[in-house]
C-alpha positions in Angstrom: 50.4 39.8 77.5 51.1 43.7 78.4 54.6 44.1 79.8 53.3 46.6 82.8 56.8 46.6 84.2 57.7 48.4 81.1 55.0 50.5 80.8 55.5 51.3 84.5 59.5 52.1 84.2 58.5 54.5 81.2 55.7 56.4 83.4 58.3 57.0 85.9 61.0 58.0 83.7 58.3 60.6 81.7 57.1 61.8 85.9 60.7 62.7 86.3 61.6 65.0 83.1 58.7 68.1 83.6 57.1 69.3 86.9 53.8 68.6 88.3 51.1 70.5 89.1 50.2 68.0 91.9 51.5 65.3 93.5 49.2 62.9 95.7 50.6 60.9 98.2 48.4 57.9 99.2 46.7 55.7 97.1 43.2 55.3 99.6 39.5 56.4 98.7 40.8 59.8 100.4 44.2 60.5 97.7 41.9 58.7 94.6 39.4 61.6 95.3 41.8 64.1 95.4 43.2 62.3 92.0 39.7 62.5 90.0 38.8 66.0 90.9 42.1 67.5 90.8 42.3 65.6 86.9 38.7 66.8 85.8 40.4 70.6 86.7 42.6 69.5 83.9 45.6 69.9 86.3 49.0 67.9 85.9 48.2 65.1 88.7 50.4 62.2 90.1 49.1 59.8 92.8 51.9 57.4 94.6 50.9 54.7 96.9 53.5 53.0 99.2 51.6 49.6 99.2 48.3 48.8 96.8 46.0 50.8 96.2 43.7 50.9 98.9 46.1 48.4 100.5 45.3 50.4 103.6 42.0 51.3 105.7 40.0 51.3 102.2 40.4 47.9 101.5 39.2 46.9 105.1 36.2 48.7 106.5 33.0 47.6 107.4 31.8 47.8 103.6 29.4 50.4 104.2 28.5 53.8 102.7 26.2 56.0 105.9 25.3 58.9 107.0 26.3 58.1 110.7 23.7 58.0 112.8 25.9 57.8 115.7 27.7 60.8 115.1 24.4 62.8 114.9 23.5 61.8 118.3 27.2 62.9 119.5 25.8 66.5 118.3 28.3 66.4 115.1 25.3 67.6 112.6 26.9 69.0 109.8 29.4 65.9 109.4 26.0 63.6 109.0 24.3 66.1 107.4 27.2 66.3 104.4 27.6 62.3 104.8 23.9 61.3 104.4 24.1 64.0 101.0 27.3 62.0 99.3 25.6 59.1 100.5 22.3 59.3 98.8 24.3 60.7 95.4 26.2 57.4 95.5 23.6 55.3 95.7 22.1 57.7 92.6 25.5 57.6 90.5 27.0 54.1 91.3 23.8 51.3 91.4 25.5 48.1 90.8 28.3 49.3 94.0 26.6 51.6 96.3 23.1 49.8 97.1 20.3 49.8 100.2 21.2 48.3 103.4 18.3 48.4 105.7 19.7 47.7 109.4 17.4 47.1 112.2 17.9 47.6 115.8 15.9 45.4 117.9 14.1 47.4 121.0 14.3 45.9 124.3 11.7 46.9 127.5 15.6 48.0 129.5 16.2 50.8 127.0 13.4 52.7 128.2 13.2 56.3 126.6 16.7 55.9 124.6 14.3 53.8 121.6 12.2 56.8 121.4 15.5 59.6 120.9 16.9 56.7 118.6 13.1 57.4 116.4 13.4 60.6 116.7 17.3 60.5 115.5 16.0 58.6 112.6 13.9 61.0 111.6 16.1 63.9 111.3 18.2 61.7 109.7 15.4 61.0 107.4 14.4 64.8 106.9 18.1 65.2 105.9 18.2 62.8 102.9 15.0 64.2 101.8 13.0 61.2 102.1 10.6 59.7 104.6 10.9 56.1 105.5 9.0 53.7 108.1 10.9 53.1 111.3 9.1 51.1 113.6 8.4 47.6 113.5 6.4 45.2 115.3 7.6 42.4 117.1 6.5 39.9 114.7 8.3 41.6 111.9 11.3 41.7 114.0 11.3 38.0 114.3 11.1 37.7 110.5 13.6 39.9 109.6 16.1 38.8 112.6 14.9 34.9 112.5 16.8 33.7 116.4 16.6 37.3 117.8 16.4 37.2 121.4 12.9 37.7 122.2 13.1 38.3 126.4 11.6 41.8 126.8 12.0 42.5 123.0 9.2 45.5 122.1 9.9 45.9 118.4 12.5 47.7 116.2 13.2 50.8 114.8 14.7 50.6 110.7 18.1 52.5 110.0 17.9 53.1 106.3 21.8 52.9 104.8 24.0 51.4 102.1 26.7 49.3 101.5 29.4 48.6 99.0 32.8 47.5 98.4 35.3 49.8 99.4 38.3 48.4 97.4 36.4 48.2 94.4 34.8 52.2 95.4 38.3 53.0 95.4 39.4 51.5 92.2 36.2 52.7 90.8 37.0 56.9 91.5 41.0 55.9 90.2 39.6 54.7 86.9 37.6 57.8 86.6 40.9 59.9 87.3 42.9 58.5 84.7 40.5 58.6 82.2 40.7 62.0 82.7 44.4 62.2 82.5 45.4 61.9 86.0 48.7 59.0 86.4 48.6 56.5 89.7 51.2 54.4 90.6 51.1 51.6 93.4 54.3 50.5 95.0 55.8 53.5 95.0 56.9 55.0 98.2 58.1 58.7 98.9 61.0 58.4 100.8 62.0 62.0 101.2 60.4 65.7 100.0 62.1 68.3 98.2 62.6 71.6 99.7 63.6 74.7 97.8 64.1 77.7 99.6 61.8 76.4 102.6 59.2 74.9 100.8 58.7 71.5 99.8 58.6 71.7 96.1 58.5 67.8 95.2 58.9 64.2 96.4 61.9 61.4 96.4 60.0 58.8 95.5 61.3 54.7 95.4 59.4 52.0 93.2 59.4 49.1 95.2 59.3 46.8 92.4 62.7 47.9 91.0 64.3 49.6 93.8 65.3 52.7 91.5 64.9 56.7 92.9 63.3 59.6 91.3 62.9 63.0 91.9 59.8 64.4 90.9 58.9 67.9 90.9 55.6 69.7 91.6 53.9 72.7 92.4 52.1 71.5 95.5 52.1 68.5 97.2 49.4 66.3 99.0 49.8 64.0 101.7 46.5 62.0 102.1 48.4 58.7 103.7 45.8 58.5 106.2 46.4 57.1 109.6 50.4 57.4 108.4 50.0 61.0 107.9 52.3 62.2 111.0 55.0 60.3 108.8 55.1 62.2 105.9 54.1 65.8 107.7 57.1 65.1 110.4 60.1 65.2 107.8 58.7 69.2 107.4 56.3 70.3 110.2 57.9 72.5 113.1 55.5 71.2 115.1 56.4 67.5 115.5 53.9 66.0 117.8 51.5 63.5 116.9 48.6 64.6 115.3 47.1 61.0 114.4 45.3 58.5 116.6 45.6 54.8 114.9 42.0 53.2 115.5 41.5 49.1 114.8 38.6 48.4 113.6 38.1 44.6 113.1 35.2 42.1 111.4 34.4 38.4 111.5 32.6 37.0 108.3 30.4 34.4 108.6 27.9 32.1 105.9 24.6 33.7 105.5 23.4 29.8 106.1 24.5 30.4 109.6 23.1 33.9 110.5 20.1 33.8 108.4 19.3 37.2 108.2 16.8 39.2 106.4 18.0 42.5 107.2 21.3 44.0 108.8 20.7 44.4 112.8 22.4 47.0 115.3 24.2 45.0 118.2 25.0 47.1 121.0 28.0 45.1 123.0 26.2 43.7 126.3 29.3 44.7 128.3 30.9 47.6 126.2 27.6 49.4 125.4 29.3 50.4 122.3 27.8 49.9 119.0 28.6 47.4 116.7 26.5 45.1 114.0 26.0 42.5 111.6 25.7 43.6 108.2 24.5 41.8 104.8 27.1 41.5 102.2 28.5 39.6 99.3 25.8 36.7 100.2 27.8 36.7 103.9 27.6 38.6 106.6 30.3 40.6 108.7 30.2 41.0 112.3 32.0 43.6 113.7 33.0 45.8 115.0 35.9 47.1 117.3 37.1 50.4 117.7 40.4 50.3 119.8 43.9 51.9 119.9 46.6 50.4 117.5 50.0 50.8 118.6 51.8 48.1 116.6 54.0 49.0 113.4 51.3 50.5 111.0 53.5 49.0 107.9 52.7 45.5 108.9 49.2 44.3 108.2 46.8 44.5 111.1 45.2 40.8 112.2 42.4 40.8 115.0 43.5 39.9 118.2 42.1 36.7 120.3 40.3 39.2 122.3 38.3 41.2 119.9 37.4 37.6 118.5 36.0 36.9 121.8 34.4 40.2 122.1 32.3 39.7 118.9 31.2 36.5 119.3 29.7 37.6 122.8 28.0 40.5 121.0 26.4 37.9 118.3 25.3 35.5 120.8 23.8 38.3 122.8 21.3 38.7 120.5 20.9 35.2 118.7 21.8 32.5 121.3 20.2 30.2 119.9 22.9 30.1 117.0 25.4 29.3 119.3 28.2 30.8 116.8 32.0 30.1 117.8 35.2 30.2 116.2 34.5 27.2 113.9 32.0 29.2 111.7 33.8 32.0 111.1 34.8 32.2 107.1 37.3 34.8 107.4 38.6 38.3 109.6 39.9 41.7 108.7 41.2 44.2 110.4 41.6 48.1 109.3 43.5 50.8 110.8 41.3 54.3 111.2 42.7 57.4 110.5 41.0 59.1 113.2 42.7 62.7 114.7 43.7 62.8 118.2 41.5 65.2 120.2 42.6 63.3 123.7 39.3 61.7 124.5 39.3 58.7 126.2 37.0 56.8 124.9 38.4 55.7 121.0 34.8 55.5 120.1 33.9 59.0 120.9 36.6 60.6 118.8 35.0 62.5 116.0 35.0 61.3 112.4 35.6 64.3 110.4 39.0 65.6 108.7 41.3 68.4 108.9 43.4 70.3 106.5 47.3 71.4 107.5 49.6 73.6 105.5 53.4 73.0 107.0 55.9 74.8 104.7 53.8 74.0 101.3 53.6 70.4 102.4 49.1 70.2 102.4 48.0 67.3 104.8 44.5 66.2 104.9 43.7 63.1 106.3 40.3 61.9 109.0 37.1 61.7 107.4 35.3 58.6 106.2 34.8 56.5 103.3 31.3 58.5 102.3 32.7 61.9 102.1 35.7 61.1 100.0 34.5 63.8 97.5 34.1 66.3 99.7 37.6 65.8 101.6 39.2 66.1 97.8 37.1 69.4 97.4 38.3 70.6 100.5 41.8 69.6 99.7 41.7 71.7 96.1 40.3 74.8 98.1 43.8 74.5 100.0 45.4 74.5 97.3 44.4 77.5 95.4 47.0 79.3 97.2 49.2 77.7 95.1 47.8 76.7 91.9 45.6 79.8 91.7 41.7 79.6 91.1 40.0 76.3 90.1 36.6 76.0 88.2 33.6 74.4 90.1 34.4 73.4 93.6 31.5 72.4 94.4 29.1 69.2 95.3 27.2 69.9 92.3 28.7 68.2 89.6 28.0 64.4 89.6 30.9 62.1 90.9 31.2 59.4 88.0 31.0 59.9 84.5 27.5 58.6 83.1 27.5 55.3 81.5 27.9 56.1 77.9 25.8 52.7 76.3 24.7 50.0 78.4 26.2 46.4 77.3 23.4 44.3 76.1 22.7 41.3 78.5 25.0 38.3 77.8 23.6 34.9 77.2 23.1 33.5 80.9 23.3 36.5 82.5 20.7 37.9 84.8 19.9 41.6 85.3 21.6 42.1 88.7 25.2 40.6 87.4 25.0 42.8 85.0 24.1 46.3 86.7 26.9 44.9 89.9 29.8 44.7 86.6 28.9 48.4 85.3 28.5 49.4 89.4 32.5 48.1 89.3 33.7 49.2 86.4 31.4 51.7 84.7 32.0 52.0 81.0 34.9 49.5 80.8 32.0 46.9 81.2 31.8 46.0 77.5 35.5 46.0 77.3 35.5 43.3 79.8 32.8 41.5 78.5 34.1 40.9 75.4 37.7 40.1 77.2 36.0 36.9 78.8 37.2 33.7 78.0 34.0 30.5 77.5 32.8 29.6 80.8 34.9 32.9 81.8 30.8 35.0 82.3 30.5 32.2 85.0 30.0 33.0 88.6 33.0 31.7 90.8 31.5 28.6 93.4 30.6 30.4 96.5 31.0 34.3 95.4 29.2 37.0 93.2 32.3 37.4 90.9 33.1 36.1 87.8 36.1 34.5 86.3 36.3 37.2 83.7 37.1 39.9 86.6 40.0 38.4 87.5 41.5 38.1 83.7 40.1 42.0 83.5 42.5 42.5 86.9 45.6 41.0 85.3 45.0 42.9 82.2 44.3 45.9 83.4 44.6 47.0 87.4 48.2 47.1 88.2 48.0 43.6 89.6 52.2 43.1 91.0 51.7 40.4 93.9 48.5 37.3 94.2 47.7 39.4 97.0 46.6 42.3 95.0 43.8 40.1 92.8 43.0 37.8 95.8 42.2 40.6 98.7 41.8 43.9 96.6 40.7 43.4 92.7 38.2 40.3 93.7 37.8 39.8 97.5 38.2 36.6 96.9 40.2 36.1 99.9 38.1 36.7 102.3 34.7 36.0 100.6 35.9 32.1 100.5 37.3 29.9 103.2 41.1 29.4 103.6 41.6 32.2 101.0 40.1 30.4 98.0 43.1 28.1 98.2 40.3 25.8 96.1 40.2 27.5 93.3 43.8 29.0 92.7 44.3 26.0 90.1 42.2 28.0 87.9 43.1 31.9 88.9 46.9 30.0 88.1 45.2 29.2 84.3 43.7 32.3 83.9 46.1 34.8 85.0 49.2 33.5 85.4 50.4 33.5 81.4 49.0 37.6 81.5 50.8 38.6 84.6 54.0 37.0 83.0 55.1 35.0 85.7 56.8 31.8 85.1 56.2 28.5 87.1 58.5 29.1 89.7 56.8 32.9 90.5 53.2 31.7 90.6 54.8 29.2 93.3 56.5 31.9 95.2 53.3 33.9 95.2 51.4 31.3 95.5 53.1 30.4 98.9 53.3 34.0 100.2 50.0 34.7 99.5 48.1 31.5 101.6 50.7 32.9 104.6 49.3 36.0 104.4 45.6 34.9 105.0 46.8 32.6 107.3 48.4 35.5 109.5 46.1 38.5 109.0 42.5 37.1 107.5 42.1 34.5 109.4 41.6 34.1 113.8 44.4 34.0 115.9 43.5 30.1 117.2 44.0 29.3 113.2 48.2 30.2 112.7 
């Protein structure tokens, strides 16, 4: 068993005695970017997150990787044009994690012209990622991709080429490339105040959670990429103290793939709304979703969908497949994440623009906005910032690859097919054969009614920072929401498995045990279920 509490004490007591040449604060896909390229620049790097890592909107999104269409038709060209380019290098770099989605949108006689600008979208979209697809689809391949479609009026469908991941595991993915090259993250560990010295903030006050001790930690520049808590951090030192955020929920229903039988991912427009929305292949499930309102409840308290954006996608799904007759009773599990979208006073939450911004208040950088696909080039941007500071860096620039290449590929495991295999180096890249060899017998197994395996959560206990069941249920394995009631059916074994290497005696696995089932219970599951 590895004492991490130790390990973790002696990190904190080494970040305290020299100065930085970076802190990070805000442990999403956006502060783990700015961690891996700022510690491939061979720069002194600390990342703190409050909660988990990617506790936040990372951990909760709608599991897709795209170029967004739907911003190129609200005229924002470059921001899709720079989004379909990471896109396709993920899909390059990271096989097993980043992989084709193909998401069809059924066409309908009442659309009129808007099919053809949607085909003509498609294929500018196309000419950006250098590759020419098919679009248009019959009506009788319609009905065999989307088996229960509703067919009155229905004319065809035009093909969206994307991708799709899993954003926790992305996340945990770019951190495991930043410390193995040198970089140091630290989850549950909140920065409570900044240091100033003579007018510029000059390092953090920063309080581990798990212990409840202090620690001043100096550093030449500090980051603030906490996302949709950003005005937080940049209120204790901006002179300009309004509100620079605008909180968006964005929630998901999952259901069984027995239920929707889909053979592709379809585009649902909302036949009240008009806005966009979906239901997207994933994990053997699929997620429908999704909403795109204000959030004005306490952003430290886990967002849960609300009765009536249940209600809201259910009527989208049943739009288009009424036959199904979907209601509450087949939903597995919900999510809900909170968008760190900047406030440009539209009124319309689903017209406000995607991209990020940069701000420098008295040496305190903030960059936050964006989306999960440009993570890279938000932590490029952020080291531009920065030179000001830590004078010039080598190489910023899109063209080095994200990921380090996979040095030897494991040989296939007795059992094993192909696809687990390239999905395992997809999550963990060259640590694959480390946690191969890790796995206990029946441990290369799939767990009943999910594409992981009982060896990835003994790898998570080991090895990810695991503090709380939540962290290997929601984050490390998905577990929680991939299987009804949380898995509750098959935390007799996680107990086996990982209880003896987190170090936790009877009566802590109980506590956890008890937190954790309240916790899906509140926020990952519907509001008719508390």
């Amino acid at each position: 068993m590895r004492d991490m509490h130790t390990s973790r004490t002696q990190t904190l007591s080494n970040a305290s005695s020299e100065p930085w040449d970076l802190i990070v604060v805000g442990g999403g896909i956006t502060g783990a970017g700015i961690l891996r390229e700022a510690a491939r620049r061979k720069l002194k790097v600390l990342l703190l997150e409050q909660q988990d890592f990617a506790w936040g909107t990372s951990s909760r999104s709608s599991q897709m990787v795209h170029g967004g269409l739907k911003y190129l038709t609200q005229g924002h060209i470059k921001l899709t044009y720079v989004s379909v380019g990471e896109r396709q290098n993920l899909m390059q770099e990271l096989p097993g994690l980043v992989g084709y989605l193909g998401m069809m949108m059924a066409t309908y006689k009442e659309m009129g012209a808007f099919r053809f600008i949607v085909q003509l979208g498609l294929i500018v979209y196309d000419l950006m990622g250098k590759k020419l697809r098919r679009h248009a689809y019959s009506v009788n391949e319609v009905r065999q991709s989307l088996p229960g479609i509703r067919e009155h009026n229905l004319r065809g469908g035009l093909l969206f080429n994307e991708s799709t991941t899993d954003d926790a595991r992305l996340t945990f993915r770019v951190l495991d490339q930043a410390r193995d090259d040198g970089g140091v993250a630290l989850n549950y560990c909140r920065v409570i105040d900044l240091l100033v010295t003579k007018g510029r903030v000059s390092g953090v006050v920063a309080e581990d959670i798990l212990s409840g001790q202090t620690h001043s930690l100096q550093a030449r520049q500090v980051i603030n990429a906490t996302g949709a808590w950003a005005d937080r951090l940049r209120g204790k030192v901006a002179s300009d103290k309004s509100k620079h955020m605008r909180p968006l929920r964005g929630s998901h229903l999952l259901f069984s793939a027995e239920r929707i039988p889909l053979k592709q991912s379809v585009v649902l427009t909302h036949p009240v709304s008009k806005k966009p929305g979906f239901a997207n292949l994933w994990e053997g499930r699929v997620i429908v979703g999704s909403t795109d309102i204000d959030h004005t409840e306490n952003l430290d308290r886990e967002p849960a969908v609300t009765q009536t954006e249940v209600d809201y996608m259910l009527q989208s799904i049943n739009h288009y497949f009424p036959d199904l007759h979907l209601t509450e009773a087949d939903v597995i599990s919900s999510w809900s994440g909170v968008r760190p979208v900047i406030d440009s006073g539209n009124a319309d939450p689903s017209k406000e623009s995607r991209d990020h911004a940069v701000w420098d208040e008295e040496g305190l950088l903030t960059i936050t906005g964006g989306k999960l696909t440009t993570f890279r080039v938000i932590a490029l941007d952020a080291l531009q910032a920065v030179q000001a500071t830590l004078g010039p860096l080598p190489a910023l620039t899109r063209d080095q690859a994200i990921f380090s290449p996979i040095s030897k590929v494991p040989a296939l495991p007795s059992g094993m097919s192909q696809t687990t295999l390239a999905i395992l180096l997809g999550r963990y890249g060259n640590k694959t054969q480390a946690l191969l060899d890790a796995a206990q017998p029946g441990e290369l197994e799939s767990i009943p009614g999910s594409r992981r395996l009982w060896a990835e959560l003994r790898w998570a206990a080991m090895h990810e920072d695991v503090h709380f069941l939540a962290d290997l249920m929601l984050r490390r394995t998905r577990l929680a929401v991939l299987l009804a009631d949380g898995g509750a059916a098959i935390l007799p074994r996680v107990r086996s498995i990982c209880q003896p290497l987190l170090g936790w005696d009877d009566a802590h696995w109980q506590q956890e045990d008890a937190a954790y089932l309240e916790l899906v219970k509140r926020c990952y599951s519907l509001p008719s279920r508390h």
